[in-house]
mmCIF file as Biopython writes it, N, C-alpha, C and O atoms, coordinates in Angstrom:
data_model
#
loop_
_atom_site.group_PDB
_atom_site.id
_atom_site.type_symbol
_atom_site.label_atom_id
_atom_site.label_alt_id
_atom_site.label_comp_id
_atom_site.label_asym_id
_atom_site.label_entity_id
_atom_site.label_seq_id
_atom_site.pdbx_PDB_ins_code
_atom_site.Cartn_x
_atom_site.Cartn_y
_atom_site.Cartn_z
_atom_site.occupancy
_atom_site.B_iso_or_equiv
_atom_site.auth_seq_id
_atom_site.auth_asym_id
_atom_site.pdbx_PDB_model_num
ATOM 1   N N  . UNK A ? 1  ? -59.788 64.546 122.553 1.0 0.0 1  A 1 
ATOM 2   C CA . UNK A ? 1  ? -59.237 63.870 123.709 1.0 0.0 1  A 1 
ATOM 3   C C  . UNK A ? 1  ? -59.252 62.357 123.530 1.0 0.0 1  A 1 
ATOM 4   O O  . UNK A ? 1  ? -58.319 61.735 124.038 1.0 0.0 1  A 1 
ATOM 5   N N  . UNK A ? 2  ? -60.210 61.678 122.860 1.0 0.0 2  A 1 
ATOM 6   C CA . UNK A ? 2  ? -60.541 60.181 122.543 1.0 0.0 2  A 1 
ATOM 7   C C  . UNK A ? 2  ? -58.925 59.953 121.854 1.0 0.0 2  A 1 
ATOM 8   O O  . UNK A ? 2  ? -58.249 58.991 122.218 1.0 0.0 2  A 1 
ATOM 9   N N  . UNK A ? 3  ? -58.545 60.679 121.106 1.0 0.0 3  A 1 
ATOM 10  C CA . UNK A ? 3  ? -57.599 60.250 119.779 1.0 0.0 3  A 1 
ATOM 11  C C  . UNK A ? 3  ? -56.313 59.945 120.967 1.0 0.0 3  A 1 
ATOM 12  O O  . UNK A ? 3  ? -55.629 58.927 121.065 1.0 0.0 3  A 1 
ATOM 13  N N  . UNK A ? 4  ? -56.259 61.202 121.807 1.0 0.0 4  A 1 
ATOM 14  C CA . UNK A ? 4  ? -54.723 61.359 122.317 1.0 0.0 4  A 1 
ATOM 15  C C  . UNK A ? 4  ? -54.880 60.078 123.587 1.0 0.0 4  A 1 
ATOM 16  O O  . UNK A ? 4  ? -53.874 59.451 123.918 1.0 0.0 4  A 1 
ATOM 17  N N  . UNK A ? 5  ? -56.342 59.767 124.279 1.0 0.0 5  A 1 
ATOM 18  C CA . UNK A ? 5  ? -56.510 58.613 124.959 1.0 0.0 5  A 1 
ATOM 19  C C  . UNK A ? 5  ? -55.814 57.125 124.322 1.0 0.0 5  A 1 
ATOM 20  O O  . UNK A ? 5  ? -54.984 56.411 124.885 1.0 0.0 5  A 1 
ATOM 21  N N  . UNK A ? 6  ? -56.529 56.901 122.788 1.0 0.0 6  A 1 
ATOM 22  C CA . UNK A ? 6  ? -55.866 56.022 121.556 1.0 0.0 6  A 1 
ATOM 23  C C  . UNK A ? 6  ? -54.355 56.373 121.050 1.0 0.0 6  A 1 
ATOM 24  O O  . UNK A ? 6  ? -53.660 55.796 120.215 1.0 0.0 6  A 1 
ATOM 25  N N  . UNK A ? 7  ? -54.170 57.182 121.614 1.0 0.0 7  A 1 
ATOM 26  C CA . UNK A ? 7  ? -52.163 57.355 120.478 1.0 0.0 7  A 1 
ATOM 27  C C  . UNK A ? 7  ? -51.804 56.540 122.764 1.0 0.0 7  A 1 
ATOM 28  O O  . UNK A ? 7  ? -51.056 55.634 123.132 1.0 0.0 7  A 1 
ATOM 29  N N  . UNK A ? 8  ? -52.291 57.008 123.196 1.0 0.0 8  A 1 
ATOM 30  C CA . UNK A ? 8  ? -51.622 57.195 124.862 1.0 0.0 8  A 1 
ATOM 31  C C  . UNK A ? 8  ? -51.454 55.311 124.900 1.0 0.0 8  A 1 
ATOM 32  O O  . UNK A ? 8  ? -50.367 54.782 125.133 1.0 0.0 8  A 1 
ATOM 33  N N  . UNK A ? 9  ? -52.713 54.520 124.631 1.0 0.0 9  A 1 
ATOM 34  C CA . UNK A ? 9  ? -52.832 53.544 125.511 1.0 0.0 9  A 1 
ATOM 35  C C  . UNK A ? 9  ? -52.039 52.581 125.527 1.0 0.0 9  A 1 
ATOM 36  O O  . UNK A ? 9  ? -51.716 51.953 126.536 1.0 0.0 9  A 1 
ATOM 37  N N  . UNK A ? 10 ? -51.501 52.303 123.933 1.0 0.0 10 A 1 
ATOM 38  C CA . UNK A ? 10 ? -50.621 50.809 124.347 1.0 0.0 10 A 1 
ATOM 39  C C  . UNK A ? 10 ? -49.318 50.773 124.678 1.0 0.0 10 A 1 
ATOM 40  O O  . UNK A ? 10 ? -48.594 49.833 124.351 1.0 0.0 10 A 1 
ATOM 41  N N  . UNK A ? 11 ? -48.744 52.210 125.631 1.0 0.0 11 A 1 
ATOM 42  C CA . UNK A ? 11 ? -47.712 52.153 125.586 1.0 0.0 11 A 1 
ATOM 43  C C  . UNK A ? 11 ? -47.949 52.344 127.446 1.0 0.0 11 A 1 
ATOM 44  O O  . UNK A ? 11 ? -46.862 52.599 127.964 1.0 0.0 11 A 1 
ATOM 45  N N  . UNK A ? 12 ? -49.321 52.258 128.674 1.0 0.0 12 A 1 
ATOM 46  C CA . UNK A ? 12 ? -49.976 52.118 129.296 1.0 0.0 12 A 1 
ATOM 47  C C  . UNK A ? 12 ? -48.957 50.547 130.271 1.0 0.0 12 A 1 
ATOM 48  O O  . UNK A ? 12 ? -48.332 50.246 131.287 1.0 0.0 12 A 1 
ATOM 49  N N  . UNK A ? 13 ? -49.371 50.150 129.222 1.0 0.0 13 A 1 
ATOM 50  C CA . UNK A ? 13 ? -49.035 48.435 130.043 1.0 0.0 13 A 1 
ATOM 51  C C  . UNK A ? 13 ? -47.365 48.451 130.712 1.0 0.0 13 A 1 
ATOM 52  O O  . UNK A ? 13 ? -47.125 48.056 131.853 1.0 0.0 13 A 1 
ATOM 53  N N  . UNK A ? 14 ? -46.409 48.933 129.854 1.0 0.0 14 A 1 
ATOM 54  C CA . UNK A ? 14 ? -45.131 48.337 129.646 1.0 0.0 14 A 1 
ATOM 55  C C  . UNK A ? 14 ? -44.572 49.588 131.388 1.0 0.0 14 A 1 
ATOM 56  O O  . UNK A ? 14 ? -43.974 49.401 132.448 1.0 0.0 14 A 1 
ATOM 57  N N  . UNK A ? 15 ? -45.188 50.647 130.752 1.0 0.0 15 A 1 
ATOM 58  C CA . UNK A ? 15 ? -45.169 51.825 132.341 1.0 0.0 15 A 1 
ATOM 59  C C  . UNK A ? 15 ? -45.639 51.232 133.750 1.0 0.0 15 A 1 
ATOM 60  O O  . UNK A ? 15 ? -45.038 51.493 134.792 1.0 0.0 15 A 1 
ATOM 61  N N  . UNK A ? 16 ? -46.560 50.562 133.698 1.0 0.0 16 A 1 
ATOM 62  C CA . UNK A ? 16 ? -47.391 50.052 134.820 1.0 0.0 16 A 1 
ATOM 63  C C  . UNK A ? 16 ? -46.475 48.613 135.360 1.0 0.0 16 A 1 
ATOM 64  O O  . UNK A ? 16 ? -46.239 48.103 136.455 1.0 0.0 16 A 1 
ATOM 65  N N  . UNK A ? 17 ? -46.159 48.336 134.064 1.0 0.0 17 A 1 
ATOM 66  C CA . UNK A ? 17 ? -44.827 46.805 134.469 1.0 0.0 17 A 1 
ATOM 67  C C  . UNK A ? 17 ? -43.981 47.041 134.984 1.0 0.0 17 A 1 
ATOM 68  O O  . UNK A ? 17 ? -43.747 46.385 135.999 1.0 0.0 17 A 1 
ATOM 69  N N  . UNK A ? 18 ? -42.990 48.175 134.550 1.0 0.0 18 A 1 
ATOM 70  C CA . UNK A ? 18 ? -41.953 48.641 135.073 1.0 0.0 18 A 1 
ATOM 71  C C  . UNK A ? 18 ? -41.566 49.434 136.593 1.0 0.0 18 A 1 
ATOM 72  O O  . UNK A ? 18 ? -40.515 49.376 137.232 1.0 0.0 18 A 1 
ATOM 73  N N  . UNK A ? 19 ? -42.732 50.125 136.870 1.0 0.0 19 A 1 
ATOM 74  C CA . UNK A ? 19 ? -43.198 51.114 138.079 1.0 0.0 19 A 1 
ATOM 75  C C  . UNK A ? 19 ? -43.674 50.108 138.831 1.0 0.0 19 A 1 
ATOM 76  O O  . UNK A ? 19 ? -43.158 50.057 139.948 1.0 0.0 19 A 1 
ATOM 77  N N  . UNK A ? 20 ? -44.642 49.131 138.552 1.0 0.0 20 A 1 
ATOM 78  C CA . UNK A ? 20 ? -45.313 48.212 139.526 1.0 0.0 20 A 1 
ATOM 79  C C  . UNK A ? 20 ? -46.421 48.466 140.040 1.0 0.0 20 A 1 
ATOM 80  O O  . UNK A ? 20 ? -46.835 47.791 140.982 1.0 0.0 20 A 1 
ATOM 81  N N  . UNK A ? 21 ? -47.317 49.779 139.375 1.0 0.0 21 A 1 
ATOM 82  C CA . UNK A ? 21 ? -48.415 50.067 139.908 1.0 0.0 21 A 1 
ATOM 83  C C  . UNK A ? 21 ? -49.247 49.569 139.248 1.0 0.0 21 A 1 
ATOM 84  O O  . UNK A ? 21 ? -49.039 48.940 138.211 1.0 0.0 21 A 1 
ATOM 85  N N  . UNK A ? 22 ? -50.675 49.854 139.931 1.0 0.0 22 A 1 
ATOM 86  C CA . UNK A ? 22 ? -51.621 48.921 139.346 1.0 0.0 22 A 1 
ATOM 87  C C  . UNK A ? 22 ? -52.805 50.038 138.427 1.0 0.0 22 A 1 
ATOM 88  O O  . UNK A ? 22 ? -53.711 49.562 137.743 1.0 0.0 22 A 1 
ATOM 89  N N  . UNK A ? 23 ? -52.556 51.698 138.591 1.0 0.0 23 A 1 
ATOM 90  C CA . UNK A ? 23 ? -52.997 52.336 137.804 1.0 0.0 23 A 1 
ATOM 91  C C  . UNK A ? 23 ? -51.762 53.222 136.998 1.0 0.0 23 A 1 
ATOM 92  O O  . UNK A ? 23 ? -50.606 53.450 137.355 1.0 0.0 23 A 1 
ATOM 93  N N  . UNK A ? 24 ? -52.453 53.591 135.849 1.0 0.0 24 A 1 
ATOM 94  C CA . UNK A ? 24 ? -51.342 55.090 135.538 1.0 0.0 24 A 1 
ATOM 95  C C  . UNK A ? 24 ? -51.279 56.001 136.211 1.0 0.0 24 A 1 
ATOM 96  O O  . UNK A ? 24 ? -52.297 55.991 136.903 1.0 0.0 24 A 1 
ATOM 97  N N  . UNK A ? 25 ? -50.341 57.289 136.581 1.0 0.0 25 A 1 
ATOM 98  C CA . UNK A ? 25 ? -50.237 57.944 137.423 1.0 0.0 25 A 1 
ATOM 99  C C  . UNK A ? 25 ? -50.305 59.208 136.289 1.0 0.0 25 A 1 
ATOM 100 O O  . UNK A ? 25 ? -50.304 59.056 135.067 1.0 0.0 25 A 1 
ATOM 101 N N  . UNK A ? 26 ? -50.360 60.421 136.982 1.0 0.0 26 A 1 
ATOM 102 C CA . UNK A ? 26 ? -49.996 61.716 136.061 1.0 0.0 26 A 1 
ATOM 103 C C  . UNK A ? 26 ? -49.055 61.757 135.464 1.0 0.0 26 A 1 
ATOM 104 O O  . UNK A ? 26 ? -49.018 62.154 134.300 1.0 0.0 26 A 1 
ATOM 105 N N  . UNK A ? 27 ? -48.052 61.348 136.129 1.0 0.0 27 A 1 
ATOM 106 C CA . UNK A ? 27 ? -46.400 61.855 135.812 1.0 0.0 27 A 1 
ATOM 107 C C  . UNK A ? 27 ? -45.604 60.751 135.029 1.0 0.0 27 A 1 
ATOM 108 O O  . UNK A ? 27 ? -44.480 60.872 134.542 1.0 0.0 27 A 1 
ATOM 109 N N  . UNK A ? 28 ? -46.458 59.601 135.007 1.0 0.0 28 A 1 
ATOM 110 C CA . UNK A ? 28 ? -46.769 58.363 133.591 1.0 0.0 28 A 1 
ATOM 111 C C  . UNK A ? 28 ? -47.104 59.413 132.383 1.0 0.0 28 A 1 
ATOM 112 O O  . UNK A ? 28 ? -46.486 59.626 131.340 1.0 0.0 28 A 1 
ATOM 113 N N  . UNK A ? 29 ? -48.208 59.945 132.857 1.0 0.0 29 A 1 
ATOM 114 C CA . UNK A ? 29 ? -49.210 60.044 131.400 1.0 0.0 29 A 1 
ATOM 115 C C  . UNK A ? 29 ? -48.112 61.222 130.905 1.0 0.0 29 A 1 
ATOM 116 O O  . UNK A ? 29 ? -47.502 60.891 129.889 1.0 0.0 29 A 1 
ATOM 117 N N  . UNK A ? 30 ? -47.845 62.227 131.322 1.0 0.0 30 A 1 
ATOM 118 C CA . UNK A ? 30 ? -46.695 63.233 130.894 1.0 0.0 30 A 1 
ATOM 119 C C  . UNK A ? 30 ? -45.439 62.499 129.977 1.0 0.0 30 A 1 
ATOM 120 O O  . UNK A ? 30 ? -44.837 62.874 128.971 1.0 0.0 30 A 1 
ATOM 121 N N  . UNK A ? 31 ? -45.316 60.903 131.078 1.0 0.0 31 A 1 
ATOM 122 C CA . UNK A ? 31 ? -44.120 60.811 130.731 1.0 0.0 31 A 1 
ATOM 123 C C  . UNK A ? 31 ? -44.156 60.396 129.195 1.0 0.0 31 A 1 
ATOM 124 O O  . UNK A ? 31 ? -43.329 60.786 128.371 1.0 0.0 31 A 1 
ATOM 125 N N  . UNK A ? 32 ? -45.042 59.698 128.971 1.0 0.0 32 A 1 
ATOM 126 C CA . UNK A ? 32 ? -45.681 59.387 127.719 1.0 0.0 32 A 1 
ATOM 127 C C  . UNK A ? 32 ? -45.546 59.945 126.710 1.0 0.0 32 A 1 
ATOM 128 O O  . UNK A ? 32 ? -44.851 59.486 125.804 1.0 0.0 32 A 1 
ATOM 129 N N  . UNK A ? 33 ? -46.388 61.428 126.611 1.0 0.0 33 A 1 
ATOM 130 C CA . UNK A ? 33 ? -46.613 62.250 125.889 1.0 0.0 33 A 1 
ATOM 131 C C  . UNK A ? 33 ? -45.438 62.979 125.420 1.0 0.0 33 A 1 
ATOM 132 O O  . UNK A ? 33 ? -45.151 63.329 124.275 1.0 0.0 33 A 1 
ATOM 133 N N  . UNK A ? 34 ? -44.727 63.164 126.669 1.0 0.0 34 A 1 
ATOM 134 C CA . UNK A ? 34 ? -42.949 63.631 126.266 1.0 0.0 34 A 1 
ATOM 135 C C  . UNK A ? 34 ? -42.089 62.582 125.188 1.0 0.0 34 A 1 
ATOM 136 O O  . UNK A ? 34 ? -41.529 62.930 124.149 1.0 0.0 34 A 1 
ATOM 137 N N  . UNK A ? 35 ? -42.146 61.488 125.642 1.0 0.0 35 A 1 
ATOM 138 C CA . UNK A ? 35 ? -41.346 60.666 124.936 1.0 0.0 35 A 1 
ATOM 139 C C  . UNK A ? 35 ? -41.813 60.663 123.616 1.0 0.0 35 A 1 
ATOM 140 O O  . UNK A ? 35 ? -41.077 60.849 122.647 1.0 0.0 35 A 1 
ATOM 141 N N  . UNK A ? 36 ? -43.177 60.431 123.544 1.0 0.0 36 A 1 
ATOM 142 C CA . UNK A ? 36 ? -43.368 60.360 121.631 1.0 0.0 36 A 1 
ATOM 143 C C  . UNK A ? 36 ? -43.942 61.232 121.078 1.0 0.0 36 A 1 
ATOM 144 O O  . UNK A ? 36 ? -44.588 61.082 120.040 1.0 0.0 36 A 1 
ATOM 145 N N  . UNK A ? 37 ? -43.799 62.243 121.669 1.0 0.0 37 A 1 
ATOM 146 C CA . UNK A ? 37 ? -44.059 63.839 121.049 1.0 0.0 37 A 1 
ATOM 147 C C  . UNK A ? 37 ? -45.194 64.229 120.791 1.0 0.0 37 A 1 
ATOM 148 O O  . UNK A ? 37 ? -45.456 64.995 119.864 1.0 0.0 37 A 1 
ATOM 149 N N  . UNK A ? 38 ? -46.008 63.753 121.577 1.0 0.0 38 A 1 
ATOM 150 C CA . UNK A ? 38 ? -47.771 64.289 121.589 1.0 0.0 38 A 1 
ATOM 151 C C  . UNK A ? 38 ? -48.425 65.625 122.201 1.0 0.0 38 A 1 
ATOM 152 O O  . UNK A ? 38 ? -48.026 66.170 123.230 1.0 0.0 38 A 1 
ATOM 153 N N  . UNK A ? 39 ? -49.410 66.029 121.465 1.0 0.0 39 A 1 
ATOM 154 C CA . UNK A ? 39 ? -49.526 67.500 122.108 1.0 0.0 39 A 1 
ATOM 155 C C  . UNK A ? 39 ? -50.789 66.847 122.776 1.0 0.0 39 A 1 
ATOM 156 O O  . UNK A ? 39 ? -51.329 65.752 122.931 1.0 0.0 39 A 1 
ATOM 157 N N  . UNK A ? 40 ? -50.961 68.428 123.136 1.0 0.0 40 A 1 
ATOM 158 C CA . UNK A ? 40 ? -52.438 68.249 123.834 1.0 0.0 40 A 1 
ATOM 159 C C  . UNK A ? 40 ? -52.271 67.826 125.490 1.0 0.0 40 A 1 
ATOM 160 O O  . UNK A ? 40 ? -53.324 67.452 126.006 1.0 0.0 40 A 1 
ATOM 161 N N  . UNK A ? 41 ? -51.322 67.839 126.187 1.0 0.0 41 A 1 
ATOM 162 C CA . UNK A ? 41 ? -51.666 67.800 127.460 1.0 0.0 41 A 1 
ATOM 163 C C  . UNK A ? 41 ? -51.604 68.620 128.495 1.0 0.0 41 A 1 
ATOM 164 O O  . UNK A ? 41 ? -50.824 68.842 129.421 1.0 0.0 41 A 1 
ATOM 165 N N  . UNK A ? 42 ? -52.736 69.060 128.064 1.0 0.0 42 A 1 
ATOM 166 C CA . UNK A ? 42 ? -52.990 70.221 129.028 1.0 0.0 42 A 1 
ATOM 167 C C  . UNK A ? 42 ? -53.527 69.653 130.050 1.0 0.0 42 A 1 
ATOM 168 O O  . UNK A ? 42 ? -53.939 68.503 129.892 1.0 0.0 42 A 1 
ATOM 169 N N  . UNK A ? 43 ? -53.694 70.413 131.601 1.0 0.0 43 A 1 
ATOM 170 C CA . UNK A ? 43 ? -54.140 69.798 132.801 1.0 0.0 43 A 1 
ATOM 171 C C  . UNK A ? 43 ? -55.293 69.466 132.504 1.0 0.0 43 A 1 
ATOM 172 O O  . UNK A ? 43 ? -55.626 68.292 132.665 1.0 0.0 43 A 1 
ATOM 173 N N  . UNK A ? 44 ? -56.249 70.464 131.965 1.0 0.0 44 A 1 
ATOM 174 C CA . UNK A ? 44 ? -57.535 70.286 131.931 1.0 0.0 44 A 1 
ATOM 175 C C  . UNK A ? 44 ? -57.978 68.588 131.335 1.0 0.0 44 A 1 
ATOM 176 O O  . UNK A ? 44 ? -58.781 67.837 131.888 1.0 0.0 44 A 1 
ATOM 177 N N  . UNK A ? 45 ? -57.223 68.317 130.130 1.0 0.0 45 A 1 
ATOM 178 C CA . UNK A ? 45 ? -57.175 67.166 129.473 1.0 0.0 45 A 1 
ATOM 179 C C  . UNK A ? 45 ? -56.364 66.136 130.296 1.0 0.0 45 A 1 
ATOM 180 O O  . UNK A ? 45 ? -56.726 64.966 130.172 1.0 0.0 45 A 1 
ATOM 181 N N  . UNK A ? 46 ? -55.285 66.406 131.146 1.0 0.0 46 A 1 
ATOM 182 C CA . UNK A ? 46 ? -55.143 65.190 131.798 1.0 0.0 46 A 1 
ATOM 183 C C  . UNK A ? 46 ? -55.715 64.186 132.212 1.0 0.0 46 A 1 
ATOM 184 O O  . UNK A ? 46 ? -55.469 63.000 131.992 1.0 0.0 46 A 1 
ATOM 185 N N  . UNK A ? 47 ? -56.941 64.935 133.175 1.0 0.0 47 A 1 
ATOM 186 C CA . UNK A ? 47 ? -57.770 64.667 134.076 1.0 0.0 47 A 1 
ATOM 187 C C  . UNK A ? 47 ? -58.711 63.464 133.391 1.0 0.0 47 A 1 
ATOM 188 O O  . UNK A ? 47 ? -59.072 62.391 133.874 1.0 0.0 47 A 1 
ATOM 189 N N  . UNK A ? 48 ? -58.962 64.051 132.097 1.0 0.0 48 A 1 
ATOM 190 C CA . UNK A ? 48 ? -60.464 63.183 131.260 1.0 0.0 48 A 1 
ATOM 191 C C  . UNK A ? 48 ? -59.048 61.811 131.084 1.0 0.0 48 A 1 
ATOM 192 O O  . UNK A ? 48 ? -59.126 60.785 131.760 1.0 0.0 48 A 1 
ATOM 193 N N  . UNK A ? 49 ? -57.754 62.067 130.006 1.0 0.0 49 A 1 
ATOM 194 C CA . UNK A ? 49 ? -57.389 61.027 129.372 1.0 0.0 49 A 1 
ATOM 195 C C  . UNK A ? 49 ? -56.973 60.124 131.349 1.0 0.0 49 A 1 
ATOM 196 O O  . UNK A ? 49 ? -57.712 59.194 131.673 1.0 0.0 49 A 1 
ATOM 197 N N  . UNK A ? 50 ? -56.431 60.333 131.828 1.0 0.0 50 A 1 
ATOM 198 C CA . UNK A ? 50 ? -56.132 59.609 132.826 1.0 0.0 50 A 1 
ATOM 199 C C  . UNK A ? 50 ? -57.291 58.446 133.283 1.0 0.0 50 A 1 
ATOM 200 O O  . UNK A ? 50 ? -57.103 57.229 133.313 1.0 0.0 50 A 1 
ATOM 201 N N  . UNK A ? 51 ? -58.711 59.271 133.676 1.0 0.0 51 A 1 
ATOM 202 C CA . UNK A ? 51 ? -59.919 58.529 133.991 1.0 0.0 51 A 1 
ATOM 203 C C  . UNK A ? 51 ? -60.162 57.362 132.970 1.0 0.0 51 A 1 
ATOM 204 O O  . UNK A ? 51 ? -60.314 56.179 133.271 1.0 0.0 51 A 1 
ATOM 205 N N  . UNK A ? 52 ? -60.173 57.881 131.762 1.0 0.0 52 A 1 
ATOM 206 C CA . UNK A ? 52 ? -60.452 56.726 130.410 1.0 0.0 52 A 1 
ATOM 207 C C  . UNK A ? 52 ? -59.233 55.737 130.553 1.0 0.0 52 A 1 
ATOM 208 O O  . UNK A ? 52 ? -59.557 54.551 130.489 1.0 0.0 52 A 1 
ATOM 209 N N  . UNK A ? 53 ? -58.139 55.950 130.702 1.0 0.0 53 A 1 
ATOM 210 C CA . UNK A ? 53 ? -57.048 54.776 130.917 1.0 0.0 53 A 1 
ATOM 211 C C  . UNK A ? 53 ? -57.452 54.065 132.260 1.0 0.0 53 A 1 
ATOM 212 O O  . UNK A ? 53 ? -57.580 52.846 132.367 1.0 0.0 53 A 1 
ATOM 213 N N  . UNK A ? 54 ? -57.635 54.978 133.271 1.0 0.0 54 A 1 
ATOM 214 C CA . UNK A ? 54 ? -57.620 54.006 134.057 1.0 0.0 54 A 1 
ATOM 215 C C  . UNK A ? 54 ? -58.674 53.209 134.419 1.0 0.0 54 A 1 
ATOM 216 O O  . UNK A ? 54 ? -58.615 52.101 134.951 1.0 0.0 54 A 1 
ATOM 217 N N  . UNK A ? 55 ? -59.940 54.032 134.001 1.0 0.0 55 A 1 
ATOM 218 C CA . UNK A ? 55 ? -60.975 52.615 133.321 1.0 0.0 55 A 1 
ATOM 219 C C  . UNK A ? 55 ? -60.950 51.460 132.327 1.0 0.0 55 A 1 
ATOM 220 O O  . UNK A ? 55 ? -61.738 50.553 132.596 1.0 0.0 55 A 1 
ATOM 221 N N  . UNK A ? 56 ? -60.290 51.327 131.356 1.0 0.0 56 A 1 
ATOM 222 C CA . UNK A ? 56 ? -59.431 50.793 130.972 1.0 0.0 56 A 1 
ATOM 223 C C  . UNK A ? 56 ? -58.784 49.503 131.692 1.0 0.0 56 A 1 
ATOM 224 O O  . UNK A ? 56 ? -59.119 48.376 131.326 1.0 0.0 56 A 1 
ATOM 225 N N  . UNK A ? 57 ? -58.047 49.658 132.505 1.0 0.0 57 A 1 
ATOM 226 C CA . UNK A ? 57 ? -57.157 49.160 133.407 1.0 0.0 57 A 1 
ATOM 227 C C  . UNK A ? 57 ? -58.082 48.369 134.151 1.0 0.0 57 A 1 
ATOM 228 O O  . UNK A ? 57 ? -58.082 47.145 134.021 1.0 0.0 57 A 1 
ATOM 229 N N  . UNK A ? 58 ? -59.144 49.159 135.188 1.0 0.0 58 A 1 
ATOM 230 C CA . UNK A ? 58 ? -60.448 48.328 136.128 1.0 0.0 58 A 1 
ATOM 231 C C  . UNK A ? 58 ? -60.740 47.387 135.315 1.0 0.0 58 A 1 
ATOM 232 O O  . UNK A ? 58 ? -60.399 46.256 135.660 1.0 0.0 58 A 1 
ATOM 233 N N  . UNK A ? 59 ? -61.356 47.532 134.177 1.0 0.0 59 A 1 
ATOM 234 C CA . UNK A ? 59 ? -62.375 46.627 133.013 1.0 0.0 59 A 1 
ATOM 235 C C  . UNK A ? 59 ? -61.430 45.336 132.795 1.0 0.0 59 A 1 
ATOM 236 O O  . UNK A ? 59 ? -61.891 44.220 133.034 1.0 0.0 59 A 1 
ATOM 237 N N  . UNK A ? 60 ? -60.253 45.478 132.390 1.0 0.0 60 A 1 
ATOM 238 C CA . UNK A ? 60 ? -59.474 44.443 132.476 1.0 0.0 60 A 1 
ATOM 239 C C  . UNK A ? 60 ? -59.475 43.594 133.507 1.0 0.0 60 A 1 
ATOM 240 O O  . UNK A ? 60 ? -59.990 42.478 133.558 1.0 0.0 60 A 1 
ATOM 241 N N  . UNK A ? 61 ? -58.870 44.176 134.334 1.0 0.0 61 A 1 
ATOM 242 C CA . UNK A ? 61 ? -58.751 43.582 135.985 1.0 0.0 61 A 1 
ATOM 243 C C  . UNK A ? 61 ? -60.147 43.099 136.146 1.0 0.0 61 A 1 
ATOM 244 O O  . UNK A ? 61 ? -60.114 41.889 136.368 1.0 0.0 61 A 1 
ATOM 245 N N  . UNK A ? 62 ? -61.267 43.527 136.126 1.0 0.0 62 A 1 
ATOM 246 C CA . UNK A ? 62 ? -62.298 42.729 136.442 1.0 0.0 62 A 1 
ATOM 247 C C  . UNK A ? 62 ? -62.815 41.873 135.904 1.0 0.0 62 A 1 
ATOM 248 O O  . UNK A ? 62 ? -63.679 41.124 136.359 1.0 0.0 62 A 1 
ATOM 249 N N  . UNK A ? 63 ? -62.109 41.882 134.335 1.0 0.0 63 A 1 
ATOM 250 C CA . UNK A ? 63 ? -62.845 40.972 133.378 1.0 0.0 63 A 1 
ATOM 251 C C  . UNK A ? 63 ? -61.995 39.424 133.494 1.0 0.0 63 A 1 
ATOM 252 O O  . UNK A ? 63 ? -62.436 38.286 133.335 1.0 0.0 63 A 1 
ATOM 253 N N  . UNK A ? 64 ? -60.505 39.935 133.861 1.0 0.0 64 A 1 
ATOM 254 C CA . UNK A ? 64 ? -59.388 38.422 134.480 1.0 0.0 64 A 1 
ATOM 255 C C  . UNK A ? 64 ? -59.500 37.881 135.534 1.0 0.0 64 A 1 
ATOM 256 O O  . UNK A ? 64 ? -59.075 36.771 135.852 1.0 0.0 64 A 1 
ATOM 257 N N  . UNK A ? 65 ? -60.067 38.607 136.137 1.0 0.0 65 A 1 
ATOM 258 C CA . UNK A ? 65 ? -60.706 38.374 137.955 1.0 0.0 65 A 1 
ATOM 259 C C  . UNK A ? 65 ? -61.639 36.875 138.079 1.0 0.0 65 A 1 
ATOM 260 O O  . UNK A ? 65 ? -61.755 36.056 138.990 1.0 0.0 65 A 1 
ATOM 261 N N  . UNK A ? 66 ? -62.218 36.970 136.706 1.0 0.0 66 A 1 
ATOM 262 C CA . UNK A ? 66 ? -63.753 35.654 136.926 1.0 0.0 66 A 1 
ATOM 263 C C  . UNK A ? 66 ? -63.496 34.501 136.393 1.0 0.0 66 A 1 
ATOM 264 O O  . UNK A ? 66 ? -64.330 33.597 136.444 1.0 0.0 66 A 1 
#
């Protein structure tokens, strides 16, 4: 799950620019995985890679915040 979190993330930012949200959503992370042909997303695994991105995302935001 770490690897498909690492193939997922830097393509994270440009989704969140475009949509305007301030986390990834599910139907991001799908959209993702569809476009550059990644396996592995099963629901069960959604759940973990979603949390790790969107911690990710907090850590940032809090670290530009100060």
């Amino acid at each position: 799950m770490d690897q498909l979190v690492q193939q997922v993330r830097p393509h994270v930012p440009a989704l969140l620019e475009r949509d305007g949200n301030a986390a990834i959503t599910r139907v991001q992370l799908r959209e993702i995985l569809r476009r550059e042909g990644l396996t592995g997303g099963r629901n069960d695994r959604l759940s973990h890679v979603l949390h790790e991105l969107r911690s990710d995302n907090t850590n940032k935001t809090r670290g530009t915040a100060r």
